[in-house]
N, C-alpha and C positions, 0 to 999 in steps of 0.2 A: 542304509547303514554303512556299506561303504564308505560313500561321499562325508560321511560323519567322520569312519574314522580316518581316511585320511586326513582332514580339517584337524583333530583332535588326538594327537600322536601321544598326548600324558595322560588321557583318560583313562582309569582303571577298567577295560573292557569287562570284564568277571563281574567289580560290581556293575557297572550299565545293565547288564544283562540281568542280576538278580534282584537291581531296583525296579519299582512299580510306582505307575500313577508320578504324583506330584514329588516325588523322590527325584526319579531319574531324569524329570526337566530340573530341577535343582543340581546335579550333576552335570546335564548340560549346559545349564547358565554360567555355570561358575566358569566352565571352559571354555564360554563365547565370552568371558564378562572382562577379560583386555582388550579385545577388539572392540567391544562395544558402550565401552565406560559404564556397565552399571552395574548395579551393587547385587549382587544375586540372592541375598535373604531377602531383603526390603523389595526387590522388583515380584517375587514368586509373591510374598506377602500381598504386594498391592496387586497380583494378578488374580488371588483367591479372595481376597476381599472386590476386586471388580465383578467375578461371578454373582457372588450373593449379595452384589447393588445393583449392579446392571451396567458397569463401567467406571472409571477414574472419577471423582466428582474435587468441584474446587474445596481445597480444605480451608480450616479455620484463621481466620487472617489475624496476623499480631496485632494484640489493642494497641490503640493509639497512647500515645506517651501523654499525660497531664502538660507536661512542659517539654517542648520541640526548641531549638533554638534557631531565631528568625534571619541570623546573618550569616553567611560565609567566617567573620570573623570570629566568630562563637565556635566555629569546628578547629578541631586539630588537624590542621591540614599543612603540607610545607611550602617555605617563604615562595617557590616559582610558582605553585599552584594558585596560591594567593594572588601572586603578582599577575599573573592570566588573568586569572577571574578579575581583577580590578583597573585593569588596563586593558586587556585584550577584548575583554567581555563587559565591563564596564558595571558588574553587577555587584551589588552590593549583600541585597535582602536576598534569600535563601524562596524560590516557590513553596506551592505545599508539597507535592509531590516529593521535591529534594529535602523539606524537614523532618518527610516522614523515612524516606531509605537511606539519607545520607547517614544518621547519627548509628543506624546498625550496621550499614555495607560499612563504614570506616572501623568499628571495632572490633567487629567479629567476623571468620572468613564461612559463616555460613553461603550456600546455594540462597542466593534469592528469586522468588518468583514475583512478580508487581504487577498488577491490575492499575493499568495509569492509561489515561485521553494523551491524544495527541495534543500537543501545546502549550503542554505542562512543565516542562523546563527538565523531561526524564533522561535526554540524550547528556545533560551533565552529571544525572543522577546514576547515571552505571559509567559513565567515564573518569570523574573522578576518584571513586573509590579504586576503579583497577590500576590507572594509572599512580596511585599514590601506591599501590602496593608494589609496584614496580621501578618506581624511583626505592623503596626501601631495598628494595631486593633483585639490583640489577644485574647479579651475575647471572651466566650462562648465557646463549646465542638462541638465535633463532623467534621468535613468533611467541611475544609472551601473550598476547593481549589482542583476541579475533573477533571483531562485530562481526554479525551478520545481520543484512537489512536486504527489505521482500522486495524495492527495488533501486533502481539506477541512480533515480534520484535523488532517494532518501538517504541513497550509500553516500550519494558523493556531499552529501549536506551537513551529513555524520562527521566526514572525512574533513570536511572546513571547520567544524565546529574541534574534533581533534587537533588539528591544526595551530589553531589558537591554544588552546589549554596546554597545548605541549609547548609552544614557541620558547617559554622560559628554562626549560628542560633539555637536557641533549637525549633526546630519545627520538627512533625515526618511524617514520610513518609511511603508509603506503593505501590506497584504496584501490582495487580493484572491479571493476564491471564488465558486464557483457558490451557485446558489439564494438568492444574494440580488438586490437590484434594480442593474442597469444605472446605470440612472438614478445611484442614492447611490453608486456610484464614479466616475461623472464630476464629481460634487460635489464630493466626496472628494478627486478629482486634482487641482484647481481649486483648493482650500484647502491640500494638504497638501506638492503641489508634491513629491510624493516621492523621494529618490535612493535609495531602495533599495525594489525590489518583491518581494513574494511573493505568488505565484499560483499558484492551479491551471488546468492547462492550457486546459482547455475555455473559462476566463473570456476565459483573454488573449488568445487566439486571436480570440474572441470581438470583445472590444474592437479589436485591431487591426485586424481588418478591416471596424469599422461604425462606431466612433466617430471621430467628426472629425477629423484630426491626431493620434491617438492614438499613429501609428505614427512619427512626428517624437520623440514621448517617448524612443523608444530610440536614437535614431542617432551621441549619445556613447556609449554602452554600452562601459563596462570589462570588467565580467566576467559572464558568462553561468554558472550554476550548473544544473545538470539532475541531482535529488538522486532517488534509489532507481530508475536507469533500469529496471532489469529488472520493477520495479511500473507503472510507468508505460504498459511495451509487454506489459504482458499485460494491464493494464485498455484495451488498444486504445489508445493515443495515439498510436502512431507516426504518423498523418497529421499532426494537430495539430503533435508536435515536430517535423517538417518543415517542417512551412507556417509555424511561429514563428520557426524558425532564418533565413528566406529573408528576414524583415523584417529583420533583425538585421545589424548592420555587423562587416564582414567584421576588421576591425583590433579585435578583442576576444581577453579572456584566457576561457577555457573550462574547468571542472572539472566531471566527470562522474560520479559515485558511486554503485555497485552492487555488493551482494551477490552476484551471478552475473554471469558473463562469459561470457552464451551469444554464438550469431552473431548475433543480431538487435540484439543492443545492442553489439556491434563495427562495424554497419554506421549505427548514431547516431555511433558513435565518426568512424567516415571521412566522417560529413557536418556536426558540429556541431567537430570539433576540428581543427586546424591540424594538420601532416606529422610537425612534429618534437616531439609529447607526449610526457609521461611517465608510463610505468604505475606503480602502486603499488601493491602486494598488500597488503592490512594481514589477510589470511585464511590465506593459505599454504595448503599440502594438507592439512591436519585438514578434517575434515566438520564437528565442532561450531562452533557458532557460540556467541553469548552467552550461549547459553542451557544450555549444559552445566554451571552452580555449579547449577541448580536439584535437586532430587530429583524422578528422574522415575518413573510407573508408570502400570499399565494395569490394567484390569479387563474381560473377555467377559463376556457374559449374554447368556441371551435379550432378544430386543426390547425385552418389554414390560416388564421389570426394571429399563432403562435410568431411567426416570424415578425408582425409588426407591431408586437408588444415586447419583444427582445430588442429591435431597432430603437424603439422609444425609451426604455429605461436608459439603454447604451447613451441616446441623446440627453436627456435629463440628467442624467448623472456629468455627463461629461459637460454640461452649461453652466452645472451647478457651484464646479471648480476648472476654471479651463485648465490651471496647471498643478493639479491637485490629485485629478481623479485617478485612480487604480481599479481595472473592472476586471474580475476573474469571471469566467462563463463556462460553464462545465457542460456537453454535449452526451450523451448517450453511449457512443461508438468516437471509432479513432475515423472510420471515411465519416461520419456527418461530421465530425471536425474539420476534417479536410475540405470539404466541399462548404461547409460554412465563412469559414474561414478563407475561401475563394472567392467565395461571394460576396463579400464584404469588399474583401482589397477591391476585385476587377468591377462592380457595380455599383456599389456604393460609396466607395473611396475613402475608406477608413479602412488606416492601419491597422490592425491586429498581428500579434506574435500566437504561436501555430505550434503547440505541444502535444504529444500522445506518440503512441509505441510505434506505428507505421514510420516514423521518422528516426533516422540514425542516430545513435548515439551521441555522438561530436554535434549535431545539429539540435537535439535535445539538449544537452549542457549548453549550449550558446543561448540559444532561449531561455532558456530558465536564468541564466546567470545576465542576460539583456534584462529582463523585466523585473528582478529583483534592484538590479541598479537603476530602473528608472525613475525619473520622481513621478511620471505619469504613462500610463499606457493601456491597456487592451490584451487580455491574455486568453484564448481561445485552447481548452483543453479536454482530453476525455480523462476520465480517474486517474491516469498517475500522477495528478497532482494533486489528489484527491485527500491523503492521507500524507500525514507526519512532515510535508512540504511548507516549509515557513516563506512564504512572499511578505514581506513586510510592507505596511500601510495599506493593505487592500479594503478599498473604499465600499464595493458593491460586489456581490457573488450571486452571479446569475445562473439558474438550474435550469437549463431550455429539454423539457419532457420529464419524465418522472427518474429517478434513479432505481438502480437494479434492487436494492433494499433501503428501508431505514439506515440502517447503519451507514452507509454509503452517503445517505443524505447531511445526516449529522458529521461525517465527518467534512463533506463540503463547506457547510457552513461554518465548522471551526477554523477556514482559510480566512477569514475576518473577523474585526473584532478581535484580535490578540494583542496579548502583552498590555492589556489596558484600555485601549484605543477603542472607541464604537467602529460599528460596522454596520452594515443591512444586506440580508441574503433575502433576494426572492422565486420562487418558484412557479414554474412559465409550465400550464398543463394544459393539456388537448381534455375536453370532452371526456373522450374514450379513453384518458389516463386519470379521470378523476379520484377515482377507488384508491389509490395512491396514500390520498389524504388521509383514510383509516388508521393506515400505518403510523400516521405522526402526529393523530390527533390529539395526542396527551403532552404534546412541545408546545411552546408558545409560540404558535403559529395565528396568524389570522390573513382575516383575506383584506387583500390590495385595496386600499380605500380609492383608487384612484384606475378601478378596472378599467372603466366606459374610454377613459382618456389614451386606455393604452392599445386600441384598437383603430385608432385614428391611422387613417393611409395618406400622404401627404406624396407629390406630383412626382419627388424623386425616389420615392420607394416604390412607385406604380412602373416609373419608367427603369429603375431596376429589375423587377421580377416581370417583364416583357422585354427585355432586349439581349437575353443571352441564349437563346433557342440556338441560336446558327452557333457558335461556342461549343465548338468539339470535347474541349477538355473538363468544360463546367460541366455537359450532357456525362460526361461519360462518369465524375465525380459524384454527380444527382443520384446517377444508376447504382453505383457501389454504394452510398449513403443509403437508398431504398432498402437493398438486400440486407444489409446490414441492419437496418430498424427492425426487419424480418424479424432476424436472430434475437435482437434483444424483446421484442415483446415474445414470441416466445419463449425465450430463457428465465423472463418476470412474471409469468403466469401464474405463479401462486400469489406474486400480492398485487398486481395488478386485474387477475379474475378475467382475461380477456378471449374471448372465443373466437377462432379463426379468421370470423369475419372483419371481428374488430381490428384483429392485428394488420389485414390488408388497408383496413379503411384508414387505422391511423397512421401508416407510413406516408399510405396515397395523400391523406389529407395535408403533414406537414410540407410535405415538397410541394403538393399545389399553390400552401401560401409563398412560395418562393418564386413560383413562376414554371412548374415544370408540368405543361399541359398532360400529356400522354407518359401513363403507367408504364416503369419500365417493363424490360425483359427478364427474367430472373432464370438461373442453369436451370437447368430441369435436376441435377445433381441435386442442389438447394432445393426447389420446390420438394423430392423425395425425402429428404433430410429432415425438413419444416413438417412433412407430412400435408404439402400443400397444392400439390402438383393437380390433382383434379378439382381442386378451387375452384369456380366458374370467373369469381372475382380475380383470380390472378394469372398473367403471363408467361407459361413456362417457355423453353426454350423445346423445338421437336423432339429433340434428341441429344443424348447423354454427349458433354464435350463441349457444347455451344451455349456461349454466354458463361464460359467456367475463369474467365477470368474476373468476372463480379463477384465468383466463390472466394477465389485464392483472400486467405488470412483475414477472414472475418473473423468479430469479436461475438466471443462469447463469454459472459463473464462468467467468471470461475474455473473455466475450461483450461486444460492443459494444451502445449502444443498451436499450431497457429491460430486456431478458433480465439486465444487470448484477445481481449481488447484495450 
């Protein structure tokens, strides 16, 4: 009670003390409710109504309008924004997503919350609205207008897409990400003076609570945007979007956008949005998402077949158009990227580009920004490109093992097959990953008409997976790629249903098809970890310390902290 009241120096202590029950958190609300933007009747309201449902549940989504209007030209929007969109962006006709939130984000400055797929055109559907209210209303300094995106790469995609939209506008811009330096974004801030931010959350966070007056930048704050929540709080943010929201002034507009409307991103809903928001379903009850124009298909095999039914689609596809073809290939973890990815260049002698978290920033944007300009290539990736990433023209999207959920899946497959254009996503599964397919048995999925073919070993794929044994750096890649498949089939255990055994056999299995005779060594840290250490089937290492460089920064998906994948 102390620590209360110093926090709260205006509270009427006498009453505190003679309220009871759900009184005296309503006293307290009110008194935490500057720091924390929310509304303290409507939040205690939706806390007493979470009691007696059992939590936040998503509310009722506004009907859809009889008549939407299909073009940019049909809204009330001003002559620069126009000129963007038909020059910059070159767009004409309005998605559906943007028919259904543009014609309310631009009238009324209701909280919006959106139920929208990735690749639905929603990164202009919360950018124009704010930014138009800010050309109306561009007095004052500081930070009217803050994206937040769950990662690096989605920020800086956001941040090109702003870019554009604004070019006709004098308003400035600024995105911010981890793994670059501190330092060059207070520079940055200093020079660039920005009214519109994109961040990722760890940065800003960051900055707000260490850099000087930083947190004075936002205290006009218009509108708050929190773009792909249901990414954001499975990669662990919810402390962060807490602790960001409580800097943030309470008198802002708020739009929130997500694929999924679990509880967990209903209860960002009742702490980052105002009482009287508006839902908008841009998904409805269909399960597909964007990624239903693609043609989808799967293929089983043994283990060790996986690797020569991945070389052959790569080959086919790439005959099919020599200068045409675009192949995205999503792996498991960020080391089987890497070592996939190795093995390719040093064995098989096919280029590939090389994305996922293990690699630095600056070399992450290089890549992603090499393979979107090219007119053909090879793009080897774990999930963060998984979600809200637009590659343009991607011809084939290949899933080499099972993904950690459905959802995961689906959102891979929505990397093709956009903006019109076909696509084909296929699915490359071991045996002991097959239960998989329960998960997405209700997609338009079928199996590979052309399995038997894709099992063919042909003299340079024999003489690759036998001639890199003596290969220090491939061995040692193979080994972190193993411990790593560890973690993830034990992290998928509820949908892929795998018992111990299985999980040694299928890691052992896919590195076999690769060439890698002898089961690695795995920490004995790990084995206790996995809970796998008196395995008979696995190698632990004798003693706690050794073989712990195969631990450092494995992926774990959903995990917080370096398990991240």
């Amino acid at each position: 009670m102390r620590s209360a009241r110093r926090l709260l120096p205006h509270v009427c202590w006498k009453q505190c003390f003679a309220s009871r029950g759900s009184r005296f958190s309503e006293i307290l609300l009110r008194a935490y409710a500057p720091w924390h933007g929310l509304q303290p009747s409507s939040r205690c309201a939706r806390t007493r109504a979470g009691r007696q449902t059992g939590g936040p549940r998503a509310p009722t989504p506004e009907p859809r309008p009889e008549e939407s209007p299909s073009k940019f030209a049909d809204l009330e929007l001003s002559a620069e924004t126009q000129t963007a969109l038909r020059e910059g962006f070159g767009y004409q006709e309005l998605s559906q997503v943007q028919a259904q939130v543009l014609p309310m984000a631009l009238v009324k400055n209701f909280d919006l919350v959106v139920r929208a797929h990735t690749g639905t055109g929603k990164t202009l559907a919360f950018l124009i609205p704010a930014i138009e209210k800010l050309a109306a209303e561009p007095e004052g300094q500081g930070v009217a207008i803050l994206v937040v995106s769950p990662t690096r790469e989605l920020a800086l995609q956001i941040g090109r897409e702003a870019e554009t939209l604004l070019s006709p506008h004098d308003i400035s811009l600024m995105t911010m990400i981890g793994g670059t330096s501190t330092r060059h974004d207070q520079v940055s801030l200093r020079r660039v003076k920005p009214r519109v931010l994109v961040s990722t959350p760890g940065r800003l966070l960051e900055h707000l609570e260490r850099t000087y007056l930083f947190a004075t930048l936002v205290q006009n704050l218009q509108t708050l945007v929190l773009d792909e929540a249901d990414r954001l709080l499975s990669l662990g943010f919810l402390p962060e979007v807490r602790e960001i929201v409580s800097y943030l002034p309470t008198q802002r507009r708020t739009m929130l956008f997500s694929a999924t409307m679990p509880e967990s991103v209903m209860d960002v809903v009742s702490k980052a949005c105002r009482g009287n928001y508006r839902y908008i379903d841009c998904v409805g009850e269909e399960s597909q998402s964007t990624a239903s124009t693609a043609e989808q298909s799967y293929v089983v095999l043994n283990g060790h077949q996986c690797l020569a039914a991945l070389y052959n689609l790569i080959m086919n596809e790439m005959a099919a158009d020599r200068y045409g073809y675009k192949i995205l290939v999503f792996f498991a973890t960020a080391r089987l990227t890497t070592f996939m990815a190795q093995f390719f260049r040093e064995q098989l002698r096919i280029g590939v580009y090389e994305i996922h978290r293990r690699r630095d920033a600056d070399a992450r944007i290089a890549t992603q920004e090499r393979f979107k300009e090219a007119q053909s290539g090879i793009l080897f990736s774990s999930d963060v490109s998984a979600r809200g990433m637009d590659y343009p023209n991607v011809t084939l999207v290949l899933q080499f093992g099972a993904p950690a959920t459905r959802e995961m899946y689906i959102h891979r497959v929505g990397r093709t097959a956009r903006a019109g254009k076909s696509g084909q996503a296929v699915l490359i599964l071991g045996e002991l990953e097959s239960s998989f397919l329960t998960a997405v048995q209700d997609l338009p999925i079928r199996q590979h008409e052309r399995a038997e073919e894709l099992k063919r070993v042909n003299e340079l794929l024999i003489k690759a997976t036998t001639s890199w044994l003596a290969s220090a750096p491939l061995r040692a890649a193979a080994s972190a790629a193993f411990a790593s498949l560890l973690v993830h089939y034990k992290a998928t255990h509820r949908i892929l249903h795998m018992e111990d055994d299985a999980v040694i056999q299928a890691a052992s299995d896919l590195l076999l098809g690769c060439g890698l005779v002898d089961q690695p060594v795995i920490s004995r840290r790990l084995g206790v970890m996995l809970g796998l250490e008196k395995n008979p089937l696995i190698q632990c290492a004798r003693r706690i310390g050794e073989q712990d460089d195969v631990l450092q920064e494995q992926e774990l998906p959903g995990a917080a902290g370096p398990w991240r994948g």
